[in-house]
N, CA, C and O atoms as a GROMACS GRO file, in nm:
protein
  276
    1UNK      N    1   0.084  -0.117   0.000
    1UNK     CA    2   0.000   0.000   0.000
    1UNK      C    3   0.089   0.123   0.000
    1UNK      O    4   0.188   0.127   0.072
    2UNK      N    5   0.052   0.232  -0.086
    2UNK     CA    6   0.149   0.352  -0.097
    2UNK      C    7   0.064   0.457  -0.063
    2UNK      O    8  -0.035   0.473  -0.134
    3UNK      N    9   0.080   0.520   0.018
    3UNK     CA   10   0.016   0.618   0.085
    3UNK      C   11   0.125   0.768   0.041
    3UNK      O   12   0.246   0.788   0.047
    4UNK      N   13   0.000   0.854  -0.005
    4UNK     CA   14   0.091   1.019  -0.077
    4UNK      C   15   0.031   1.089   0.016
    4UNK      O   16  -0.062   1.053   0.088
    5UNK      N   17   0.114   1.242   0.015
    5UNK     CA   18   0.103   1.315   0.055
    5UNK      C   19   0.040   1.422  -0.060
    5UNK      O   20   0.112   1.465  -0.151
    6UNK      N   21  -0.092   1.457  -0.048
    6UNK     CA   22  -0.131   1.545  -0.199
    6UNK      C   23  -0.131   1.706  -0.180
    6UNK      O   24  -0.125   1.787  -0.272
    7UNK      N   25  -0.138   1.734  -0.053
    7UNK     CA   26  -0.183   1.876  -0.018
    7UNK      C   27  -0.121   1.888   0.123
    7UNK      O   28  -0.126   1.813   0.221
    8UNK      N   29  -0.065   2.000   0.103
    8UNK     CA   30  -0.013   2.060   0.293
    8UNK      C   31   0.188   1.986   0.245
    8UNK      O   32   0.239   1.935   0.146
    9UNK      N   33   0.223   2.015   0.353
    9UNK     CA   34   0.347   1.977   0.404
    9UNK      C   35   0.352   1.963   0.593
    9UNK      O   36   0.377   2.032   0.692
   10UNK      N   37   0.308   1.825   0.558
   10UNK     CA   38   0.333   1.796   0.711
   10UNK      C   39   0.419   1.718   0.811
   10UNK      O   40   0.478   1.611   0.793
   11UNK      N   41   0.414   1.791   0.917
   11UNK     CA   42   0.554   1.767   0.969
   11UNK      C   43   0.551   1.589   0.953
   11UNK      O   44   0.462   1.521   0.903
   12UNK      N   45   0.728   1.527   1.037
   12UNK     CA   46   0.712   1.348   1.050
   12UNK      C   47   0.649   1.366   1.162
   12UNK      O   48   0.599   1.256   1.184
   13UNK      N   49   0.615   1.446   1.258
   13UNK     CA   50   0.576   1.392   1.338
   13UNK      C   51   0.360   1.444   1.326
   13UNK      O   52   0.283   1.428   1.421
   14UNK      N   53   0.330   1.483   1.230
   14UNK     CA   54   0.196   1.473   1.210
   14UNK      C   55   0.209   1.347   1.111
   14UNK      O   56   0.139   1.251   1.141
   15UNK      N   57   0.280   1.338   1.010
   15UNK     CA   58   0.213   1.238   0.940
   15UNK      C   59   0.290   1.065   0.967
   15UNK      O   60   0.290   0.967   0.892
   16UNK      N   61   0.360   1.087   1.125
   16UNK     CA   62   0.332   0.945   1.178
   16UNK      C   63   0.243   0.897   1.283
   16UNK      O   64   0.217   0.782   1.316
   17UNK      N   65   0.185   1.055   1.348
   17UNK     CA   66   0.008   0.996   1.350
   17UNK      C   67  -0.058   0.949   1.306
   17UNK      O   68  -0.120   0.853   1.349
   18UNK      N   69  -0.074   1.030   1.147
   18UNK     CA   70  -0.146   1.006   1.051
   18UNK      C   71  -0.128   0.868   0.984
   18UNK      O   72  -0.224   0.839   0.913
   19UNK      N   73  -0.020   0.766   0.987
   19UNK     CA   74   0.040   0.690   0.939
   19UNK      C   75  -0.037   0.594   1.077
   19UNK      O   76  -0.127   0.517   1.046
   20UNK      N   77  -0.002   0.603   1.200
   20UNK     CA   78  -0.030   0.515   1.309
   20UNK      C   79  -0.170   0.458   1.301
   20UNK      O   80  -0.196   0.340   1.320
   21UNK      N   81  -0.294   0.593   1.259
   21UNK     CA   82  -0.424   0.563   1.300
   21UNK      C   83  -0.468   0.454   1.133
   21UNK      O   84  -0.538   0.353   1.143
   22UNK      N   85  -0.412   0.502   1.000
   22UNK     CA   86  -0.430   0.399   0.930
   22UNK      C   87  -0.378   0.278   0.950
   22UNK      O   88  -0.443   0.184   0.905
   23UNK      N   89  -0.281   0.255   1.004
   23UNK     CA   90  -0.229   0.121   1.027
   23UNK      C   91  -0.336   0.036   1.155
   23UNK      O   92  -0.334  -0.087   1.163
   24UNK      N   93  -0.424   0.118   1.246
   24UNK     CA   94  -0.411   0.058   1.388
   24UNK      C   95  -0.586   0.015   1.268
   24UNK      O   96  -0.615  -0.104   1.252
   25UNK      N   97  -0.662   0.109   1.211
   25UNK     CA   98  -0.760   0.064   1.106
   25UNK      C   99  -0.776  -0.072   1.076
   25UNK      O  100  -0.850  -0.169   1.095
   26UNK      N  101  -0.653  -0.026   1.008
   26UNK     CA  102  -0.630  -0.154   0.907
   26UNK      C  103  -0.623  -0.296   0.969
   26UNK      O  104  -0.680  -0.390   0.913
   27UNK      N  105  -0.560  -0.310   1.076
   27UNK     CA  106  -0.512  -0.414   1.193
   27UNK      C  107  -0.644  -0.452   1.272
   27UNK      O  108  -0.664  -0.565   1.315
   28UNK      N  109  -0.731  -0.346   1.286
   28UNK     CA  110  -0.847  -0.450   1.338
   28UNK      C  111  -0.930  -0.437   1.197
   28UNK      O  112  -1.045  -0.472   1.223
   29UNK      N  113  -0.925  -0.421   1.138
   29UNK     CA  114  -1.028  -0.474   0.989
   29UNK      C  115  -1.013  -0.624   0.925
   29UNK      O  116  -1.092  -0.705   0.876
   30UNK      N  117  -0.859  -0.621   0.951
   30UNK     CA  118  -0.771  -0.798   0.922
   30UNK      C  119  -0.781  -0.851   1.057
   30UNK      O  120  -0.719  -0.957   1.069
   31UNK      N  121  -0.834  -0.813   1.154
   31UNK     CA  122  -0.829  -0.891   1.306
   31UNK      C  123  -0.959  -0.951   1.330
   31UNK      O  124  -0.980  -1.041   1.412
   32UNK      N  125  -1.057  -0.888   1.245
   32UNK     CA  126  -1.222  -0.919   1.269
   32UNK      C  127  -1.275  -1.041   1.232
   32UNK      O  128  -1.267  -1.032   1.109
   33UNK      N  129  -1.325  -1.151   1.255
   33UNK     CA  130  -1.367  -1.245   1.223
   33UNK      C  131  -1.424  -1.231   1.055
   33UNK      O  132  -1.456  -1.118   1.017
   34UNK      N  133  -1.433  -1.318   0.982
   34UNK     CA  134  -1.471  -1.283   0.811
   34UNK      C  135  -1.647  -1.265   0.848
   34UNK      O  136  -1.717  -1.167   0.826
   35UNK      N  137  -1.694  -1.422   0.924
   35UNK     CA  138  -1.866  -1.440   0.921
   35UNK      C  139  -1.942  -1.343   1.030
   35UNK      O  140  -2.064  -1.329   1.042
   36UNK      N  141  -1.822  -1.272   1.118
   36UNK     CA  142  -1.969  -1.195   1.196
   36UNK      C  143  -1.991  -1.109   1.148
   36UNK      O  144  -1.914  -1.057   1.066
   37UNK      N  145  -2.116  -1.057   1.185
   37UNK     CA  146  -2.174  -0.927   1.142
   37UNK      C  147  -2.101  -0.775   1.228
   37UNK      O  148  -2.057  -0.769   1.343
   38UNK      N  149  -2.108  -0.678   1.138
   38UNK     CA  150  -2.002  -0.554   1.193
   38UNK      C  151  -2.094  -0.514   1.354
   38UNK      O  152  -2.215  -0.538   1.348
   39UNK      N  153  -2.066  -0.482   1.429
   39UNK     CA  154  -2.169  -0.443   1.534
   39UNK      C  155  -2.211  -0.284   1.510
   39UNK      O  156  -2.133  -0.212   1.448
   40UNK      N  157  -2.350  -0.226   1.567
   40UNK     CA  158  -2.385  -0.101   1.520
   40UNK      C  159  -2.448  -0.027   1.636
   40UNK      O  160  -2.523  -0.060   1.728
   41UNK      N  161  -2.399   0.065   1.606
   41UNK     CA  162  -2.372   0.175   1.722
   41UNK      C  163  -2.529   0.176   1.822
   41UNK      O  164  -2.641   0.175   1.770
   42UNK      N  165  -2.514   0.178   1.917
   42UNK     CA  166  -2.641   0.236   2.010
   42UNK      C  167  -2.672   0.374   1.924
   42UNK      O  168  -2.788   0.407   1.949
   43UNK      N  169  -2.627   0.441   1.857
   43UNK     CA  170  -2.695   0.574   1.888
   43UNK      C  171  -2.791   0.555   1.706
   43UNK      O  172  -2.892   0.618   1.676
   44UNK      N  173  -2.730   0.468   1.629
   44UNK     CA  174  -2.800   0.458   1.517
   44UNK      C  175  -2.935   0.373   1.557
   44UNK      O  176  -2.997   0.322   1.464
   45UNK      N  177  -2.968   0.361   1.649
   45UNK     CA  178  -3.095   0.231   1.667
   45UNK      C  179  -3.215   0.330   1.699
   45UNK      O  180  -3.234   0.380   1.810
   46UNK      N  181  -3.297   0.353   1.583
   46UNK     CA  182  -3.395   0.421   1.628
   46UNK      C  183  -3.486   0.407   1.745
   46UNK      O  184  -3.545   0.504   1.795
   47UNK      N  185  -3.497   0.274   1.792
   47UNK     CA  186  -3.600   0.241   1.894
   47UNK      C  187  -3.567   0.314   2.011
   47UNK      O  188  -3.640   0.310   2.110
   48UNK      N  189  -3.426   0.403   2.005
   48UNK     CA  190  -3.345   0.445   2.134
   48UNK      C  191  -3.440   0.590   2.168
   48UNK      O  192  -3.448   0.648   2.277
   49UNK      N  193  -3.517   0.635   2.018
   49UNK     CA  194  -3.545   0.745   2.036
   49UNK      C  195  -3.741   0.727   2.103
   49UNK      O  196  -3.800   0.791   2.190
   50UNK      N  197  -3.771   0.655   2.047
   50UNK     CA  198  -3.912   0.584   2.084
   50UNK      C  199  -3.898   0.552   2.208
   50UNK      O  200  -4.013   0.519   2.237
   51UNK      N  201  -3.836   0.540   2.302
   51UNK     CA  202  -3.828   0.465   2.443
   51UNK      C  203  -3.930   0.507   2.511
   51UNK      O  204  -4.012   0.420   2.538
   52UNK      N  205  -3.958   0.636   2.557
   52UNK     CA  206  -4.033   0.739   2.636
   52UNK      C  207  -4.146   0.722   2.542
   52UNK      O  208  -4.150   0.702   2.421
   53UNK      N  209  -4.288   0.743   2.686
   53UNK     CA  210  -4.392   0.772   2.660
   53UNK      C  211  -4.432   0.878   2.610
   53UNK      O  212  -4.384   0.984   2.648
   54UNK      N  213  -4.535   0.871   2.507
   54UNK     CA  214  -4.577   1.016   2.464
   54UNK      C  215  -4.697   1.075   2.550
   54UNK      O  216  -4.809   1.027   2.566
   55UNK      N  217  -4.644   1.192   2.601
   55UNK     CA  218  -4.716   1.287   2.665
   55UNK      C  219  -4.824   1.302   2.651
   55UNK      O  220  -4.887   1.290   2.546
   56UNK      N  221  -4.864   1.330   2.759
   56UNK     CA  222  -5.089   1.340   2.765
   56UNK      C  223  -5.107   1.478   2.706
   56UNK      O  224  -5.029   1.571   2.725
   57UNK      N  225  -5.198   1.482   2.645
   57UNK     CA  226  -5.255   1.638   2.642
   57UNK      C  227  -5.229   1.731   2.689
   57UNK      O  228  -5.285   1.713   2.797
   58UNK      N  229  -5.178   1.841   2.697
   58UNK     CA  230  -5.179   1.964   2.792
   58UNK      C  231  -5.129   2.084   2.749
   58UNK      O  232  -5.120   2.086   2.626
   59UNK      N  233  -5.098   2.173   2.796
   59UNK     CA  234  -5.089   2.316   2.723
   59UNK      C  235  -4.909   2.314   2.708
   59UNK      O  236  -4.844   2.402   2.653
   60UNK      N  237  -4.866   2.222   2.757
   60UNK     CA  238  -4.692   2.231   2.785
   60UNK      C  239  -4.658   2.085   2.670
   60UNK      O  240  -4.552   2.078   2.606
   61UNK      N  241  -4.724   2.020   2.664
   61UNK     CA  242  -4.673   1.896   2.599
   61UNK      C  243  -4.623   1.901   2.445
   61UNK      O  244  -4.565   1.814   2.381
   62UNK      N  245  -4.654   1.996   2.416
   62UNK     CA  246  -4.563   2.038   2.292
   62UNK      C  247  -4.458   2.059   2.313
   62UNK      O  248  -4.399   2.027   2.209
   63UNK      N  249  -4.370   2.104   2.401
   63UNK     CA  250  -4.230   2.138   2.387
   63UNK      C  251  -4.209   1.966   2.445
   63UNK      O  252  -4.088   1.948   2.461
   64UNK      N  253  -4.264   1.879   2.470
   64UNK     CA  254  -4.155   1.737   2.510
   64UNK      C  255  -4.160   1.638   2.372
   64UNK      O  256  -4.129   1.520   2.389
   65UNK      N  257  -4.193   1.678   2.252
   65UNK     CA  258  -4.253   1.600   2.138
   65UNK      C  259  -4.186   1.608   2.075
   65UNK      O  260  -4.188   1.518   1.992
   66UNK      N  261  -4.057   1.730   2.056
   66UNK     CA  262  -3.985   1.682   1.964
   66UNK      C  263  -3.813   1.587   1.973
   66UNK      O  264  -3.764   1.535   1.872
   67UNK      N  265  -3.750   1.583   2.101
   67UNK     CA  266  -3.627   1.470   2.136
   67UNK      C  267  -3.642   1.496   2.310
   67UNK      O  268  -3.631   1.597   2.379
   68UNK      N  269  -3.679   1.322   2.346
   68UNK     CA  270  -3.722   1.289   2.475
   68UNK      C  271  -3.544   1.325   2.512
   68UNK      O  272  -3.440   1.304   2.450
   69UNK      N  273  -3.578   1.393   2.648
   69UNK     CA  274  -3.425   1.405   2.720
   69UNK      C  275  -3.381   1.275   2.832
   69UNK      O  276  -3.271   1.276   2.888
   0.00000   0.00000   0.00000
């Protein structure tokens, strides 16, 4: 794999960060089992947002309708 530099001039010591976090990537992408499934984030699971009851009627219950806290 050949990795360029296209834009900027950055220092060795930014682009052996930059070098570290593709490598540490790459190392658990080849570390992951082939047949499981990728796991997915709590915050993408819509049901997270449905949890809470929807509010009774009242002159205030509009402001809790649009993201339960």
């Amino acid at each position: 794999m050949t990795i360029k530099v296209i834009r900027g001039n950055p220092t060795p010591e930014e682009l052996a960060a930059a070098l570290a976090v593709v490598r540490a990537r790459a190392a658990t992408l080849t570390a992951a089992p082939s047949g499981t499934p990728p796991t997915t984030s709590a915050w993408s699971d819509p049901g997270r947002i449905a949890q809470h009851r929807v509010p009774h009627p009242s002159p205030s219950a509009w402001t809790r309708t649009y993201w339960p806290a």
